[in-house]
PDB file of N, CA, C and O in Angstrom:
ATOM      1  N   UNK A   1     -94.324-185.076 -59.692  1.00  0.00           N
ATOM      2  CA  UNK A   1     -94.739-184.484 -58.434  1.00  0.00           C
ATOM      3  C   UNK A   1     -93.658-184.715 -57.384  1.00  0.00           C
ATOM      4  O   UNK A   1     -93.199-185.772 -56.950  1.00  0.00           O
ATOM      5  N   UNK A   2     -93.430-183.707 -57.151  1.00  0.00           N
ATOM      6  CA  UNK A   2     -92.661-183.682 -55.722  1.00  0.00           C
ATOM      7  C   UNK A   2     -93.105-184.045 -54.169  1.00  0.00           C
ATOM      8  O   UNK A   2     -93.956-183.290 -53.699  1.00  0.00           O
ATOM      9  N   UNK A   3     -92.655-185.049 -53.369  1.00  0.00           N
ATOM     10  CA  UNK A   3     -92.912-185.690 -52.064  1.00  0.00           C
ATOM     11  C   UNK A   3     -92.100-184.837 -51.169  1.00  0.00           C
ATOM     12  O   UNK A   3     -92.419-184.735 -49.984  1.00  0.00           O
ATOM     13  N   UNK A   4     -91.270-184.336 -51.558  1.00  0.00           N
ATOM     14  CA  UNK A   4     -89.912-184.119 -50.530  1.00  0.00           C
ATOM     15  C   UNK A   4     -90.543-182.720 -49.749  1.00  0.00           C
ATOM     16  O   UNK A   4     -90.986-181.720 -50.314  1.00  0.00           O
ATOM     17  N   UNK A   5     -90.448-182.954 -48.378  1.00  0.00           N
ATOM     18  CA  UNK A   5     -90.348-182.231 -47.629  1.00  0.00           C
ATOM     19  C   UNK A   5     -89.210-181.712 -46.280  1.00  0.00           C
ATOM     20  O   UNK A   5     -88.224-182.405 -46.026  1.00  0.00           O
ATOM     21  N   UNK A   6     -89.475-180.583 -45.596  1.00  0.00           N
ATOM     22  CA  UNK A   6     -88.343-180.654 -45.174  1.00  0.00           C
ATOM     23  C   UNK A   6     -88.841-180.237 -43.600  1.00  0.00           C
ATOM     24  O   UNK A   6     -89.678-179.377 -43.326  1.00  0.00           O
ATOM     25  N   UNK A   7     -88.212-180.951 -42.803  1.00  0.00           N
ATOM     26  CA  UNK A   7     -88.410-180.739 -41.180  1.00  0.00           C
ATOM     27  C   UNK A   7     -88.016-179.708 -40.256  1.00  0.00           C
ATOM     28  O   UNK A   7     -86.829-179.879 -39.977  1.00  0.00           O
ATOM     29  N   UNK A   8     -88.667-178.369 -39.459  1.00  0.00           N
ATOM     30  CA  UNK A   8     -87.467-178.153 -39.047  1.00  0.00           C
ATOM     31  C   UNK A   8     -88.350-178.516 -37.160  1.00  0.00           C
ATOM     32  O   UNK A   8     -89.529-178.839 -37.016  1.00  0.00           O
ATOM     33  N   UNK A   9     -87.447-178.345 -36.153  1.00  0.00           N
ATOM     34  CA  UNK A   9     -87.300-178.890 -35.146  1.00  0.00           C
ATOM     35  C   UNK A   9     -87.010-177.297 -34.619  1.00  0.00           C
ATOM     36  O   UNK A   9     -86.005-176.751 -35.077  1.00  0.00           O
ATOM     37  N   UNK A  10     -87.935-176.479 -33.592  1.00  0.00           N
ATOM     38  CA  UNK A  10     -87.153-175.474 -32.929  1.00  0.00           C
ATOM     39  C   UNK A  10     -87.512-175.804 -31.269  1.00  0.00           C
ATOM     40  O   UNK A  10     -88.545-176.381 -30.927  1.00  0.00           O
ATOM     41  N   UNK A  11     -86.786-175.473 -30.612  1.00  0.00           N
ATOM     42  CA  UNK A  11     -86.484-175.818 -28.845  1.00  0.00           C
ATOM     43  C   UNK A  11     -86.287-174.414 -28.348  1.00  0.00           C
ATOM     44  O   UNK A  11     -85.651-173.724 -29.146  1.00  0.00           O
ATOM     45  N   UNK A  12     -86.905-173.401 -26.522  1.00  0.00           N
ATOM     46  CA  UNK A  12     -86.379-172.706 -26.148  1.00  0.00           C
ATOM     47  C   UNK A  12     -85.549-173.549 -25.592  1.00  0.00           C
ATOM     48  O   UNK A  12     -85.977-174.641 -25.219  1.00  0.00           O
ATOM     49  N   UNK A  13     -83.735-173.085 -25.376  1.00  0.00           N
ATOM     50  CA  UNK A  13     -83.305-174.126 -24.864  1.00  0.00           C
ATOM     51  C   UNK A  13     -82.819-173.587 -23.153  1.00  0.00           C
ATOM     52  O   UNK A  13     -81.917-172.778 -22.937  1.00  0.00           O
ATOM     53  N   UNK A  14     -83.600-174.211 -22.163  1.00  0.00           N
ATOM     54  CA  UNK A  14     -83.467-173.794 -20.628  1.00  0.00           C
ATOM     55  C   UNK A  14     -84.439-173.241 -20.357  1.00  0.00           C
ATOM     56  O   UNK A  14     -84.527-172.391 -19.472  1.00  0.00           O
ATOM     57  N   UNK A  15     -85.828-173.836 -21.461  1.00  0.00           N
ATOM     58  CA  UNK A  15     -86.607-172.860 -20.889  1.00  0.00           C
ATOM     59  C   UNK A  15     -87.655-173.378 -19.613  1.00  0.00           C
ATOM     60  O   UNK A  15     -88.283-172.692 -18.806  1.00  0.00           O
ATOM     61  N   UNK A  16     -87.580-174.824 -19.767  1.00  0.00           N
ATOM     62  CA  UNK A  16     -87.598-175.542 -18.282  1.00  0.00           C
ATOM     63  C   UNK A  16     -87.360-174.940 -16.982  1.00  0.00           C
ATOM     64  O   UNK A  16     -88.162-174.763 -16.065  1.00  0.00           O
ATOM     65  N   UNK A  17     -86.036-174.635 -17.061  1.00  0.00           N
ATOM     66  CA  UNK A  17     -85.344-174.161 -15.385  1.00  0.00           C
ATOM     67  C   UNK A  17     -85.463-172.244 -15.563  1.00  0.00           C
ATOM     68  O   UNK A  17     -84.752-171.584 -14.805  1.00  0.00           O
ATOM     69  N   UNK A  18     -86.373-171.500 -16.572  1.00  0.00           N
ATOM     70  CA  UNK A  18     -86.250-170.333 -16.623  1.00  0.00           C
ATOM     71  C   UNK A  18     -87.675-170.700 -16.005  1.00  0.00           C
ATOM     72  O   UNK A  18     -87.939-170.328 -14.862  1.00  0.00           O
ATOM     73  N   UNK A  19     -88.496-171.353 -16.680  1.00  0.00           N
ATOM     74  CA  UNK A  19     -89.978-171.362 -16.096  1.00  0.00           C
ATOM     75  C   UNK A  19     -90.186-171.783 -14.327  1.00  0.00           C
ATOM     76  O   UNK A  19     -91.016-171.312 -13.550  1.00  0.00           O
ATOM     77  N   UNK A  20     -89.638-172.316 -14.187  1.00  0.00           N
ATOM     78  CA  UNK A  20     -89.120-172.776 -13.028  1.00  0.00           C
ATOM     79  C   UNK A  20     -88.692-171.574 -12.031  1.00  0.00           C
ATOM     80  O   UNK A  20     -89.485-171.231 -11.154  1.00  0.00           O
ATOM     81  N   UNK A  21     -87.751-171.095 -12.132  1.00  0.00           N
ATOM     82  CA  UNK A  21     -87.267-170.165 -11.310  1.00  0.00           C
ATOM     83  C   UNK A  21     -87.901-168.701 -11.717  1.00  0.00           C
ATOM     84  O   UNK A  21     -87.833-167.864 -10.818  1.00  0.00           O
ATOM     85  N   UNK A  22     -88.584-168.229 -13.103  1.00  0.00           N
ATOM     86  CA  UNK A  22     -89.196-166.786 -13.041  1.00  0.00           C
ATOM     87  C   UNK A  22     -90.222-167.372 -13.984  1.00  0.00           C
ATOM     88  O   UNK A  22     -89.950-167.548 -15.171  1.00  0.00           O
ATOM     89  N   UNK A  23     -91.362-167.665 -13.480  1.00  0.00           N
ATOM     90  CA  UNK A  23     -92.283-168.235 -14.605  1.00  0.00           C
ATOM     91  C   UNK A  23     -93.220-166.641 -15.275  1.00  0.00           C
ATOM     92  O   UNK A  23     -93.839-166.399 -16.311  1.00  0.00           O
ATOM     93  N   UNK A  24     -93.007-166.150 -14.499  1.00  0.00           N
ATOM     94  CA  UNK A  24     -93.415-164.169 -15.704  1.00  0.00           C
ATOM     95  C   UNK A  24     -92.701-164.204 -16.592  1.00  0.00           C
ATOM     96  O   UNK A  24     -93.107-164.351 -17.744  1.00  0.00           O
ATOM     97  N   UNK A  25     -91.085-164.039 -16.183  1.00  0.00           N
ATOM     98  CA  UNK A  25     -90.447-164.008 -17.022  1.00  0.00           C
ATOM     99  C   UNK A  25     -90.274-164.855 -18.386  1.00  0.00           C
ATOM    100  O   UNK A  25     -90.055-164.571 -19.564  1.00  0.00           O
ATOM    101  N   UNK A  26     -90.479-166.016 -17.653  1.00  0.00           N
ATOM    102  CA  UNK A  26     -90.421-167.032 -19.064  1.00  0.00           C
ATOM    103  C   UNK A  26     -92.162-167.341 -19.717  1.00  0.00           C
ATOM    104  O   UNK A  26     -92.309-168.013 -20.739  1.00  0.00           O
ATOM    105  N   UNK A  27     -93.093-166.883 -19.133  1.00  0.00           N
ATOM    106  CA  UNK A  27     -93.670-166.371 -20.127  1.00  0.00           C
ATOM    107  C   UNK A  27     -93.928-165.359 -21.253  1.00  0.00           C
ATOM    108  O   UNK A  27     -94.479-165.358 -22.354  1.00  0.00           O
ATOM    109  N   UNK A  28     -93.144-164.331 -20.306  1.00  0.00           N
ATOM    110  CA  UNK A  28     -92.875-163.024 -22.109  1.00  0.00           C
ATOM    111  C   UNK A  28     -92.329-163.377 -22.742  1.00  0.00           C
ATOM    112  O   UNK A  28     -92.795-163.336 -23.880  1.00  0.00           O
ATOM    113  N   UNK A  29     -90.728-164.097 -22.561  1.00  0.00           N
ATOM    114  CA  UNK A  29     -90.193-164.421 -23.660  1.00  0.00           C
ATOM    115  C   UNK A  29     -90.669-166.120 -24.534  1.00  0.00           C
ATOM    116  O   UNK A  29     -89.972-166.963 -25.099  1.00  0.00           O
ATOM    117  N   UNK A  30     -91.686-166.054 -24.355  1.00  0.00           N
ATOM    118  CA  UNK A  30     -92.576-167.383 -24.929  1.00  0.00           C
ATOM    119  C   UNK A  30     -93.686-166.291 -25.740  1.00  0.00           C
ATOM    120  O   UNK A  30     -93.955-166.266 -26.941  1.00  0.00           O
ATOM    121  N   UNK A  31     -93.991-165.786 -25.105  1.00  0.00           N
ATOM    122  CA  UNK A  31     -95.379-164.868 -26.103  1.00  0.00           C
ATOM    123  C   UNK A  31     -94.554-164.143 -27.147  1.00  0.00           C
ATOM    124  O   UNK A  31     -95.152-163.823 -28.175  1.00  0.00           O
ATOM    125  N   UNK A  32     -92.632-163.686 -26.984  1.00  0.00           N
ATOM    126  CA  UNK A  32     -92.560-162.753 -27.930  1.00  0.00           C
ATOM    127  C   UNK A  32     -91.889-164.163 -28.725  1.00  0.00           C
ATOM    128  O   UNK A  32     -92.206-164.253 -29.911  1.00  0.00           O
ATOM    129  N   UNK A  33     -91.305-164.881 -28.366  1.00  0.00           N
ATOM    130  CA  UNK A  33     -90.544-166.446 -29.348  1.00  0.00           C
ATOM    131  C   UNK A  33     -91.826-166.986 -30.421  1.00  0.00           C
ATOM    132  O   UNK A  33     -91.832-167.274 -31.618  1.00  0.00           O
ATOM    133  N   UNK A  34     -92.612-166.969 -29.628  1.00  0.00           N
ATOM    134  CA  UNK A  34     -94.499-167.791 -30.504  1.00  0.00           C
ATOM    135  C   UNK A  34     -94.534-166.258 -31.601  1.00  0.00           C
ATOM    136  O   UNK A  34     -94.238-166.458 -32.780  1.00  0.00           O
ATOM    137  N   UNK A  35     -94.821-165.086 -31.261  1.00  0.00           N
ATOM    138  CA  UNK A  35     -95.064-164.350 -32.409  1.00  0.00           C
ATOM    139  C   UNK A  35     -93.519-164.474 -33.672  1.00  0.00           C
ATOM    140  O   UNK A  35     -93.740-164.645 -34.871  1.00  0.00           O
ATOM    141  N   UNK A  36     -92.258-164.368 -33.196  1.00  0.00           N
ATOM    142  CA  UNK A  36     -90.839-164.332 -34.341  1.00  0.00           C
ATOM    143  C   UNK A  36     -91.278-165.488 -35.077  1.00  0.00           C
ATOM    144  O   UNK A  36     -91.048-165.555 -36.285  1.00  0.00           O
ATOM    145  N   UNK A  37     -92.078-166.694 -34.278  1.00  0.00           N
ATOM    146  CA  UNK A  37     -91.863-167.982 -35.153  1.00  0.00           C
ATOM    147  C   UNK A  37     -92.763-168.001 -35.537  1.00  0.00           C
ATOM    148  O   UNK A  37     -92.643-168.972 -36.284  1.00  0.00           O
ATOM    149  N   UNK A  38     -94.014-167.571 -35.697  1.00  0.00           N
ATOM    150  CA  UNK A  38     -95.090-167.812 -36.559  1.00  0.00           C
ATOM    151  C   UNK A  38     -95.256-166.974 -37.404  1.00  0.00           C
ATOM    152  O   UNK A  38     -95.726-167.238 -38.511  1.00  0.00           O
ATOM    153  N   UNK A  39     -94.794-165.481 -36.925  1.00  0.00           N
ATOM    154  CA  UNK A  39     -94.738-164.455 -38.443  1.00  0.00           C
ATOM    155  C   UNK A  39     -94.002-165.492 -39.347  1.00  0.00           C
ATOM    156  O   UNK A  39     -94.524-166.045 -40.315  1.00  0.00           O
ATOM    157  N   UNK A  40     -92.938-165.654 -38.985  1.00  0.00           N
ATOM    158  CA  UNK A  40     -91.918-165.820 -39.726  1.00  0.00           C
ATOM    159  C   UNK A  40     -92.475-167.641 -40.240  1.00  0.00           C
ATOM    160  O   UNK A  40     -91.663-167.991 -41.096  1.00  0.00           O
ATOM    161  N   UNK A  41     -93.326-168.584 -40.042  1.00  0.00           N
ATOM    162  CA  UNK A  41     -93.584-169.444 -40.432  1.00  0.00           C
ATOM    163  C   UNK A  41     -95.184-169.403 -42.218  1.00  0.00           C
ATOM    164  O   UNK A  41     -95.452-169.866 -43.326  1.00  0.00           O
ATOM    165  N   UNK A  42     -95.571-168.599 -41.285  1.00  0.00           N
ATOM    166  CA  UNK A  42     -96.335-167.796 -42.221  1.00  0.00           C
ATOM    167  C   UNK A  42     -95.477-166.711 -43.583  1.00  0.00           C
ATOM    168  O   UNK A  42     -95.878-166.732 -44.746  1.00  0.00           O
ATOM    169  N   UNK A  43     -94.836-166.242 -43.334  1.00  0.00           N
ATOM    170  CA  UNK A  43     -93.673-166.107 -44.257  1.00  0.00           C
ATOM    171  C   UNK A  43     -93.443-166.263 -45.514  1.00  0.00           C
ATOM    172  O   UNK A  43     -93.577-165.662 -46.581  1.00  0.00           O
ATOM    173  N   UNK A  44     -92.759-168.000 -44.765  1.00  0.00           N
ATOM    174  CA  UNK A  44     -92.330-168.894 -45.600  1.00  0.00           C
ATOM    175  C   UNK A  44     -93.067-170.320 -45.862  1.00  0.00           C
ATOM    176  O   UNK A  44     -92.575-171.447 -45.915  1.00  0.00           O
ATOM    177  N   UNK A  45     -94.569-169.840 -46.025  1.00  0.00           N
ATOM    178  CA  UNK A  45     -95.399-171.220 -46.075  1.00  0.00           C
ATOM    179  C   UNK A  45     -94.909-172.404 -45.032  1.00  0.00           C
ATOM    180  O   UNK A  45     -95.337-173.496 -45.405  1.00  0.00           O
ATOM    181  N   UNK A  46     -94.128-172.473 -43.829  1.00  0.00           N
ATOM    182  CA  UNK A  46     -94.569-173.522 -43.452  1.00  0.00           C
ATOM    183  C   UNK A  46     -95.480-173.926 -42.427  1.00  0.00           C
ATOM    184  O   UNK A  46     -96.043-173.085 -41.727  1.00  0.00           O
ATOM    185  N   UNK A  47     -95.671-175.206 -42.285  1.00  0.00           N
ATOM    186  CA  UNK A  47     -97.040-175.839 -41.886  1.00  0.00           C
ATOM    187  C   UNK A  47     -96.570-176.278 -40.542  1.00  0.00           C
ATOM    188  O   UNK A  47     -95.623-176.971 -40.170  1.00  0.00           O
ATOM    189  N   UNK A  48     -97.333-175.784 -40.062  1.00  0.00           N
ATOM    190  CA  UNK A  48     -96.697-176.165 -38.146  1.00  0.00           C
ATOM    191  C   UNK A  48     -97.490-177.628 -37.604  1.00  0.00           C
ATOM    192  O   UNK A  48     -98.667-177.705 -37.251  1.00  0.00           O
ATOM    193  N   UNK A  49     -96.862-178.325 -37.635  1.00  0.00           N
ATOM    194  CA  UNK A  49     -97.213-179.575 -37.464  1.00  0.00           C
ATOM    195  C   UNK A  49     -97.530-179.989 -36.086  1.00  0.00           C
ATOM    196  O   UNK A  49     -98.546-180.637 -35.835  1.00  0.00           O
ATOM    197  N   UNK A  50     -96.536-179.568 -35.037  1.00  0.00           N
ATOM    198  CA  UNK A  50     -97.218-179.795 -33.815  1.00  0.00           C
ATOM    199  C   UNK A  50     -96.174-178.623 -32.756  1.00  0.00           C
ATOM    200  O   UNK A  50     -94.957-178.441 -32.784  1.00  0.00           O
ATOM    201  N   UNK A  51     -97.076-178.089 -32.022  1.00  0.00           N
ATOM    202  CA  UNK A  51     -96.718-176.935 -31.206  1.00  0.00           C
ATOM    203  C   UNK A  51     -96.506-177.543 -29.529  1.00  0.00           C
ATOM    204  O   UNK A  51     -97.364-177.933 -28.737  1.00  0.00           O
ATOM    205  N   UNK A  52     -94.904-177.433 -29.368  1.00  0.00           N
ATOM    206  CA  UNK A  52     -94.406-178.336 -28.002  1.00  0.00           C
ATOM    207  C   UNK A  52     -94.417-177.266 -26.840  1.00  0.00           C
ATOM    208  O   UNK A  52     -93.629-177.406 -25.905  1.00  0.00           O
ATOM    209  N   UNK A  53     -95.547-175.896 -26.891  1.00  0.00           N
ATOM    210  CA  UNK A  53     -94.995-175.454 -25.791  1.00  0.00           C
ATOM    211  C   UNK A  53     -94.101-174.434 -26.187  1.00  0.00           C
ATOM    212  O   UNK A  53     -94.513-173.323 -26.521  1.00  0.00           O
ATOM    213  N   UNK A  54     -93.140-174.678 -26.174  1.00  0.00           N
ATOM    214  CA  UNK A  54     -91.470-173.808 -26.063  1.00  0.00           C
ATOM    215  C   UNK A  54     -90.821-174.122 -27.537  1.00  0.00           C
ATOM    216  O   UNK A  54     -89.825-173.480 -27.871  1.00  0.00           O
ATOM    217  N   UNK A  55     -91.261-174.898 -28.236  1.00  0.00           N
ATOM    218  CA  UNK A  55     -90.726-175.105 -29.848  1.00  0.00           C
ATOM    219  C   UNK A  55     -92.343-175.775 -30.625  1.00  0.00           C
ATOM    220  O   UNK A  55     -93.468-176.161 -30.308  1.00  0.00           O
ATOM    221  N   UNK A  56     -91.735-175.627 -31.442  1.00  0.00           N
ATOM    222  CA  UNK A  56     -92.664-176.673 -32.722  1.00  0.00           C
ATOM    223  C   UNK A  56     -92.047-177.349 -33.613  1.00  0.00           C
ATOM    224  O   UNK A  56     -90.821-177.245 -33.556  1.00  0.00           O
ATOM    225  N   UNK A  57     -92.464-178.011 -34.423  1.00  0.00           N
ATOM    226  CA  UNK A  57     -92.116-179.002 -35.436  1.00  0.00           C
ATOM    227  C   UNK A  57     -92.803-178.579 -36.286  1.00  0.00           C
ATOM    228  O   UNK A  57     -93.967-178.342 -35.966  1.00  0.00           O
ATOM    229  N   UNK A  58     -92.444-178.355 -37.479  1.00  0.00           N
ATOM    230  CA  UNK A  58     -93.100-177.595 -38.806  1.00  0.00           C
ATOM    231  C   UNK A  58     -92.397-178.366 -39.807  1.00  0.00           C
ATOM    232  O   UNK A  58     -91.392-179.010 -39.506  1.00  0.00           O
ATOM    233  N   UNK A  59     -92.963-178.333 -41.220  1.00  0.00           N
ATOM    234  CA  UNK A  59     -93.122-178.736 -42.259  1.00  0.00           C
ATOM    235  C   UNK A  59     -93.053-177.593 -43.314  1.00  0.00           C
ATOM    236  O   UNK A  59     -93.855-176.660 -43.289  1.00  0.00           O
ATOM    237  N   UNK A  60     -92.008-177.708 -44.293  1.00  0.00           N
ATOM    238  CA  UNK A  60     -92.033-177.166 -45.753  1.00  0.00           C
ATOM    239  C   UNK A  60     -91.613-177.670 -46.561  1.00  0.00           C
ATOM    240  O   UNK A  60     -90.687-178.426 -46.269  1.00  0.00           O
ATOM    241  N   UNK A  61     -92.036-177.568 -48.120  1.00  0.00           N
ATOM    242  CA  UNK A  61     -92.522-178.023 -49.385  1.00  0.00           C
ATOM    243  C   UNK A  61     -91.227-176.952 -49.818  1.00  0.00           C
ATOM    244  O   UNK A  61     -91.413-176.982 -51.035  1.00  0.00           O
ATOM    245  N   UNK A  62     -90.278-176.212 -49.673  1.00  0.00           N
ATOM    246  CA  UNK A  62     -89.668-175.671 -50.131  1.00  0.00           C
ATOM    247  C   UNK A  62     -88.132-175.720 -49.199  1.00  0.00           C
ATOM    248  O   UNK A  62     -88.072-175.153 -48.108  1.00  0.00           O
ATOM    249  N   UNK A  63     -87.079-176.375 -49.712  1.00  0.00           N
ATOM    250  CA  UNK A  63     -85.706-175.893 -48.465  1.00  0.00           C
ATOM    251  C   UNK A  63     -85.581-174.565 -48.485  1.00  0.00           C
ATOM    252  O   UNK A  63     -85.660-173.789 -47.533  1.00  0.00           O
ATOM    253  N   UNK A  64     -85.365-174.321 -49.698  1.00  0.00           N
ATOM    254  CA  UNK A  64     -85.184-172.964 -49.766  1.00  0.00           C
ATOM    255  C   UNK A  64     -85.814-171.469 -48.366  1.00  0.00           C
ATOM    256  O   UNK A  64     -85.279-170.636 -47.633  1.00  0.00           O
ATOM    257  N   UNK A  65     -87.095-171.897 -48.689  1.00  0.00           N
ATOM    258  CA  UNK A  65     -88.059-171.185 -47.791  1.00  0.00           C
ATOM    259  C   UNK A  65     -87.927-171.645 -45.927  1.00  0.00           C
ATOM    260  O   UNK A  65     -88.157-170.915 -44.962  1.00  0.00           O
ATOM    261  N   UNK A  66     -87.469-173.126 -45.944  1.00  0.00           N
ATOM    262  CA  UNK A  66     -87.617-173.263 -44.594  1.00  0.00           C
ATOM    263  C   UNK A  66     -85.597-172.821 -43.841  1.00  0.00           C
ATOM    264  O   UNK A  66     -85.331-172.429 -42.705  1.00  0.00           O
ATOM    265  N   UNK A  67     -84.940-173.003 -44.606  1.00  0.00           N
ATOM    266  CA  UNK A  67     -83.709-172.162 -44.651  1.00  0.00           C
ATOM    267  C   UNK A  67     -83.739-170.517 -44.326  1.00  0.00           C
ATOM    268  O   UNK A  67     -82.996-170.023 -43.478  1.00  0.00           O
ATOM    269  N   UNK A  68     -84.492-169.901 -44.944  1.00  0.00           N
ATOM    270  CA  UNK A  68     -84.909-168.006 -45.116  1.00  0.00           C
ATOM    271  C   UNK A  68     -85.450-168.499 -43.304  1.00  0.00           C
ATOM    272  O   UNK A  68     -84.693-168.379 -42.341  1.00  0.00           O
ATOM    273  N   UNK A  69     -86.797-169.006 -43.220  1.00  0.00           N
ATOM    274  CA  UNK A  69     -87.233-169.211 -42.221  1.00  0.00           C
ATOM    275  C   UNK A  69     -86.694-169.041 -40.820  1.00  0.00           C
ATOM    276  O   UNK A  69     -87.136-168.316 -39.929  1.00  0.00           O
ATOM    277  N   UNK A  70     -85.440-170.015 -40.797  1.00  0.00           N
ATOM    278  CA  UNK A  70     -84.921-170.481 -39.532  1.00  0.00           C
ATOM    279  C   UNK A  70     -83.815-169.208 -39.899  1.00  0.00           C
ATOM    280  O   UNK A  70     -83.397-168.570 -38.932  1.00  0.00           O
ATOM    281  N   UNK A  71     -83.391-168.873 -41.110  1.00  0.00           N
ATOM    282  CA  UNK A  71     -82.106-167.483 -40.505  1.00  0.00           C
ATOM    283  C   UNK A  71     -83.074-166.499 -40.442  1.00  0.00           C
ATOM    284  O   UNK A  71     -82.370-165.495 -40.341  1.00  0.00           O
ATOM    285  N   UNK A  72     -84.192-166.128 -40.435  1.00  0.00           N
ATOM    286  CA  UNK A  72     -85.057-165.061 -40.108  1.00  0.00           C
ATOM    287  C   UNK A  72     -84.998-165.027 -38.259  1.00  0.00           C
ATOM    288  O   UNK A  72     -84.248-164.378 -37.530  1.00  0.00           O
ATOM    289  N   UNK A  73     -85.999-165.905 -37.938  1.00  0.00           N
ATOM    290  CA  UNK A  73     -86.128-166.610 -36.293  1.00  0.00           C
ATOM    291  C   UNK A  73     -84.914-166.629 -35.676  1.00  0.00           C
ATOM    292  O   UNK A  73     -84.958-166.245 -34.507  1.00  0.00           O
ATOM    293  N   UNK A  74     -83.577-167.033 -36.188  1.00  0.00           N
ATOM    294  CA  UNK A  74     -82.223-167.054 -35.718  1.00  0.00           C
ATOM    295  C   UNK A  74     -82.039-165.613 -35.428  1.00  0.00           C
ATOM    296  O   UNK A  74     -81.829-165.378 -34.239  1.00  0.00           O
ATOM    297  N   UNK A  75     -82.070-164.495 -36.297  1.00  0.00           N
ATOM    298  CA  UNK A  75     -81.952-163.499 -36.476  1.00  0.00           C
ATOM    299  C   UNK A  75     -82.817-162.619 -35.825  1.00  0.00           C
ATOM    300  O   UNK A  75     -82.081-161.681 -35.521  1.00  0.00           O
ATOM    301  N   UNK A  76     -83.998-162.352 -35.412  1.00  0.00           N
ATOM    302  CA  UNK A  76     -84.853-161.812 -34.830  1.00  0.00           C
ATOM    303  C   UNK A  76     -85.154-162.584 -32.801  1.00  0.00           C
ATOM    304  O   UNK A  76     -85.744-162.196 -31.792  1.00  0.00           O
ATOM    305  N   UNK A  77     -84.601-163.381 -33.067  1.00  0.00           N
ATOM    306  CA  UNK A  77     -84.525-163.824 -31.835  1.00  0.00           C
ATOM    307  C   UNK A  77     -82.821-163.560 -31.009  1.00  0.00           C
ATOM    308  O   UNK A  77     -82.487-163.865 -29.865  1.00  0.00           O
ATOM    309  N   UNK A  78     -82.241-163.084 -31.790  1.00  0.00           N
ATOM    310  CA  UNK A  78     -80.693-162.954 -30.896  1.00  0.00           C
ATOM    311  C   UNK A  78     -81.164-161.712 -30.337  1.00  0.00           C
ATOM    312  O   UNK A  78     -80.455-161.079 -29.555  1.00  0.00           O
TER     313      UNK A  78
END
């Protein structure tokens, strides 16, 4: 049996001083960041472990899958 799991860590980064200075604004791009990362977590089976707001911390049982994952989100978020 396999234990190994794999972490990933995502951050908006500035999204502090965006909320701050246009908080509309930095709420759309939070409602459209929450849908890229959860399609895309759902995906690739992983398990969202705790939701910070502006990132989460998720969990997968596969590198492979949490790799596809983060160049999906990388990719749909530029």
């Amino acid at each position: 049996m396999n234990n190994i799991s794999n972490i990933m860590i995502t951050d908006i980064v500035g999204y502090s001083k965006l909320s701050g200075d246009n908080q509309d604004v930095a709420l759309e791009l939070l409602k459209e960041h929450d849908k890229v990362l959860f399609d895309a977590h759902n995906k690739y089976s992983g398990n969202i472990l705790k939701n910070r707001g502006e990132g989460v911390i998720s969990q997968f049982k596969s590198s492979s899958n949490s790799i596809r994952c983060a160049v999906e989100i990388k990719r749909k978020l530029k």
